[in-house]
Biopython code that builds the backbone (N, CA, C, O; Angstrom):
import numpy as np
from Bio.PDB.StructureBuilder import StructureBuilder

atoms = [
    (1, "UNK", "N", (-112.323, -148.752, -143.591)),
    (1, "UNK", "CA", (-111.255, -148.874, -142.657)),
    (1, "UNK", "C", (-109.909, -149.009, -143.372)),
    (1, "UNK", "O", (-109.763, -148.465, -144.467)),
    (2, "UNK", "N", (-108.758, -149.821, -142.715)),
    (2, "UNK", "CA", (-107.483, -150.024, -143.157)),
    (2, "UNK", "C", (-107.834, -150.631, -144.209)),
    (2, "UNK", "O", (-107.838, -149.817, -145.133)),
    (3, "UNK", "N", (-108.168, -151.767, -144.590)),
    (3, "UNK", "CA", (-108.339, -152.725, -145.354)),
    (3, "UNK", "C", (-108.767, -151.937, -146.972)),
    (3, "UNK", "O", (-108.143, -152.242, -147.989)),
    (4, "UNK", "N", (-109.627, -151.163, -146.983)),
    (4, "UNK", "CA", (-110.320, -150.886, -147.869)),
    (4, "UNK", "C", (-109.541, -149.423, -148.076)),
    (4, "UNK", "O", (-110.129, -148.711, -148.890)),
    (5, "UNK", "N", (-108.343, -148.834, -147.505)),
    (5, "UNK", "CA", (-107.529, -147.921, -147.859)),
    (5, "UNK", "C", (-106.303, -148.773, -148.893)),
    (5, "UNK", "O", (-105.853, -148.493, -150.004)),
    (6, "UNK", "N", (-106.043, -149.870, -147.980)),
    (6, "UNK", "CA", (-105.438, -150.842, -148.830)),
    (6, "UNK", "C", (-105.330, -150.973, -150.146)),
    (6, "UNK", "O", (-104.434, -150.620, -150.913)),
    (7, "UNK", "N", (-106.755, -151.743, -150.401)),
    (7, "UNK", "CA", (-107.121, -152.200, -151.477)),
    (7, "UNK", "C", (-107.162, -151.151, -152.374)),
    (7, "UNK", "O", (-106.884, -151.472, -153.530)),
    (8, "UNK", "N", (-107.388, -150.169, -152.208)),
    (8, "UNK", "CA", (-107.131, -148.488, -153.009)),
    (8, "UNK", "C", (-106.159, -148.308, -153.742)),
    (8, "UNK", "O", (-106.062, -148.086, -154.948)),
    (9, "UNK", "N", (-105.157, -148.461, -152.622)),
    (9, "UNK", "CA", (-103.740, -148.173, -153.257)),
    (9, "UNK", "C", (-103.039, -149.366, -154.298)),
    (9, "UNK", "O", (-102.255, -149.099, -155.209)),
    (10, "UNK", "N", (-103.384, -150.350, -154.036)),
    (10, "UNK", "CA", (-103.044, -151.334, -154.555)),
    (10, "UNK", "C", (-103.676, -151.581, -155.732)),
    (10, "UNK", "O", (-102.945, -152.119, -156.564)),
    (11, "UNK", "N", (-104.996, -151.328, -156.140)),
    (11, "UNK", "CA", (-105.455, -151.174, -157.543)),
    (11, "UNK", "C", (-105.588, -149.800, -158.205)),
    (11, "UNK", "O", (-106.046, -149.747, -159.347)),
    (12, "UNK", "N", (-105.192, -148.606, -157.522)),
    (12, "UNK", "CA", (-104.623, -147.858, -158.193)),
    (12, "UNK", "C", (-103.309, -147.697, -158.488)),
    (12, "UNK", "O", (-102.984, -146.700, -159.132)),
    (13, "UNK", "N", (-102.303, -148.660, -158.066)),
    (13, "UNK", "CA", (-100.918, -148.771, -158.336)),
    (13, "UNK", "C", (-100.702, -149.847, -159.822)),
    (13, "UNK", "O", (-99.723, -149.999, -160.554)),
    (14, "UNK", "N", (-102.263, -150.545, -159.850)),
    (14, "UNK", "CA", (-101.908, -151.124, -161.312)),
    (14, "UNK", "C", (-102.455, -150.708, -162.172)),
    (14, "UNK", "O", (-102.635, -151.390, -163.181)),
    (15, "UNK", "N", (-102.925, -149.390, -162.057)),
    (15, "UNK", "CA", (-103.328, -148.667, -163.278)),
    (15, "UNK", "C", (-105.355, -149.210, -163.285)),
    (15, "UNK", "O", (-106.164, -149.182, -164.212)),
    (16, "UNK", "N", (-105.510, -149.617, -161.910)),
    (16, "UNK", "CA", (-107.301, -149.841, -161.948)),
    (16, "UNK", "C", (-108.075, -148.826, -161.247)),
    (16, "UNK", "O", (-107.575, -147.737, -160.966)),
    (17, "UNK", "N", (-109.054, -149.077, -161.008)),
    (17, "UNK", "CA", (-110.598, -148.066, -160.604)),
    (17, "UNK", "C", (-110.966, -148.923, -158.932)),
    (17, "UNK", "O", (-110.484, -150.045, -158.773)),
    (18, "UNK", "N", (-111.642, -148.425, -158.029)),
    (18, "UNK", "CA", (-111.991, -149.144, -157.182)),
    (18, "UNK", "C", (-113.497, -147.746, -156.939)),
    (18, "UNK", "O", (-113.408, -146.524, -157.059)),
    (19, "UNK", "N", (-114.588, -148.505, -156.620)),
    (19, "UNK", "CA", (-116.234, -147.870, -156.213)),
    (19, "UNK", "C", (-116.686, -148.706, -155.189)),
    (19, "UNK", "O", (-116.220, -149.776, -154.797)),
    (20, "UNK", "N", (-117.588, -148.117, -154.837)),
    (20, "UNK", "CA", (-119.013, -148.758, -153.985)),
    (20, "UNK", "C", (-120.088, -148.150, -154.684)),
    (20, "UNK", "O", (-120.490, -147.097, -155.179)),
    (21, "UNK", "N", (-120.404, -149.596, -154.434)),
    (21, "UNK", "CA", (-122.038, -149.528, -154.988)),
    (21, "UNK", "C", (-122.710, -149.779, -153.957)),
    (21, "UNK", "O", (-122.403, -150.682, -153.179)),
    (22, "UNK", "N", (-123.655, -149.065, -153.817)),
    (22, "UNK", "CA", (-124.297, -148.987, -152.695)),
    (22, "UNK", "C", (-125.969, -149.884, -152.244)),
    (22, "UNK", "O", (-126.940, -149.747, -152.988)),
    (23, "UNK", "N", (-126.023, -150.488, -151.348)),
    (23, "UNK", "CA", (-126.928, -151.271, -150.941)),
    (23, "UNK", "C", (-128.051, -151.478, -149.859)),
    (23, "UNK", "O", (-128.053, -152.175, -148.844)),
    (24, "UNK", "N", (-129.092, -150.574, -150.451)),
    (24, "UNK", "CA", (-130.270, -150.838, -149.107)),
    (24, "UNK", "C", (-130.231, -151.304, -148.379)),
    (24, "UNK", "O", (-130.135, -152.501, -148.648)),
    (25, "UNK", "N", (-130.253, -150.973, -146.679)),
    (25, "UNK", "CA", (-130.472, -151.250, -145.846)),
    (25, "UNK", "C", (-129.237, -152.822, -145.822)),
    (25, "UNK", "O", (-129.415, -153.977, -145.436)),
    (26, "UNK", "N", (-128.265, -152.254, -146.313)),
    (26, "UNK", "CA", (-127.265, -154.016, -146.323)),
    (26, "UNK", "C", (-126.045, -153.279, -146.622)),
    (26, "UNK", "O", (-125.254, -153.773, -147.425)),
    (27, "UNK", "N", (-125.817, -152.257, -146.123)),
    (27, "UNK", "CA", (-124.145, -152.117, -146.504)),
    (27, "UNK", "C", (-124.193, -151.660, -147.898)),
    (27, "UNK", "O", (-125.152, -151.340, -148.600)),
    (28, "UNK", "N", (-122.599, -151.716, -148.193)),
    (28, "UNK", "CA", (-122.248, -151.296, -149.853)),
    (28, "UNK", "C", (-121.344, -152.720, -150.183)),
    (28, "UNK", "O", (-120.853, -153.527, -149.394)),
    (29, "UNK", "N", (-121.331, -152.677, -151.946)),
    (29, "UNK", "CA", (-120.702, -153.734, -151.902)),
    (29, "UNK", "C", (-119.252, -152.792, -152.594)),
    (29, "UNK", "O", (-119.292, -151.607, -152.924)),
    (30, "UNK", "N", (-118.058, -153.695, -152.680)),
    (30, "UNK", "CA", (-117.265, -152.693, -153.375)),
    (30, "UNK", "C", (-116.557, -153.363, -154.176)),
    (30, "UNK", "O", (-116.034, -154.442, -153.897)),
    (31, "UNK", "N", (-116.437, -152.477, -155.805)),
    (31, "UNK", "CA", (-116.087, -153.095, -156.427)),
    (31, "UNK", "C", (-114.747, -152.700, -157.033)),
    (31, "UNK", "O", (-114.169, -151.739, -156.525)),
    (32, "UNK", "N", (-113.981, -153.567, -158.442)),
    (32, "UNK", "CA", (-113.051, -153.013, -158.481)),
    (32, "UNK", "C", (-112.542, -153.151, -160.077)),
    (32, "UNK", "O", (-112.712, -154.368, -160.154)),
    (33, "UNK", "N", (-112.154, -152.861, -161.103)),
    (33, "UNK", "CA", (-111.521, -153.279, -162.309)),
    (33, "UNK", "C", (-110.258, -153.018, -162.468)),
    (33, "UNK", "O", (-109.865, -151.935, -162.033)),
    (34, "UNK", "N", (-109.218, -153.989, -163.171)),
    (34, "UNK", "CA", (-108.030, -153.670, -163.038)),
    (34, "UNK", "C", (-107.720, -153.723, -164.816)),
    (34, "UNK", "O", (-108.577, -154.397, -165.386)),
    (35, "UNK", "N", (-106.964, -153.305, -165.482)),
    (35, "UNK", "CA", (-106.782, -153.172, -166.727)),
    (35, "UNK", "C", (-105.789, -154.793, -166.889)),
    (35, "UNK", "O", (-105.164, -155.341, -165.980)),
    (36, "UNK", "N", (-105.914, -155.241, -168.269)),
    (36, "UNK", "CA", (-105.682, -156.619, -168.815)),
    (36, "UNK", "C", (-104.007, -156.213, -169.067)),
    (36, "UNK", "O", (-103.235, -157.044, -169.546)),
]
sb = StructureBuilder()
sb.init_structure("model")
sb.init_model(0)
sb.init_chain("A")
sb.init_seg("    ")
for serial, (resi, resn, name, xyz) in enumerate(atoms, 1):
    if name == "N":
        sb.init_residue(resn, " ", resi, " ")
    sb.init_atom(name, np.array(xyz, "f"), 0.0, 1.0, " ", f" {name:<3s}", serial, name[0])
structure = sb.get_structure()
């Protein structure tokens, strides 16, 4: 949704990665790394 378009832009604006990892029968979880 919005939220998770959000969070997109916002860790690709600091130079990070954002995925889902994906989870049987439970959703995805989503993750994110941002550079130090």
């Amino acid at each position: 949704g919005l939220g998770l378009y959000l969070a997109r832009a916002i860790v690709e604006v600091h130079g990070g990665r954002i995925w889902a990892d994906p989870k049987p029968d439970s959703g995805a979880r989503i993750c994110f790394s941002l550079p130090r």
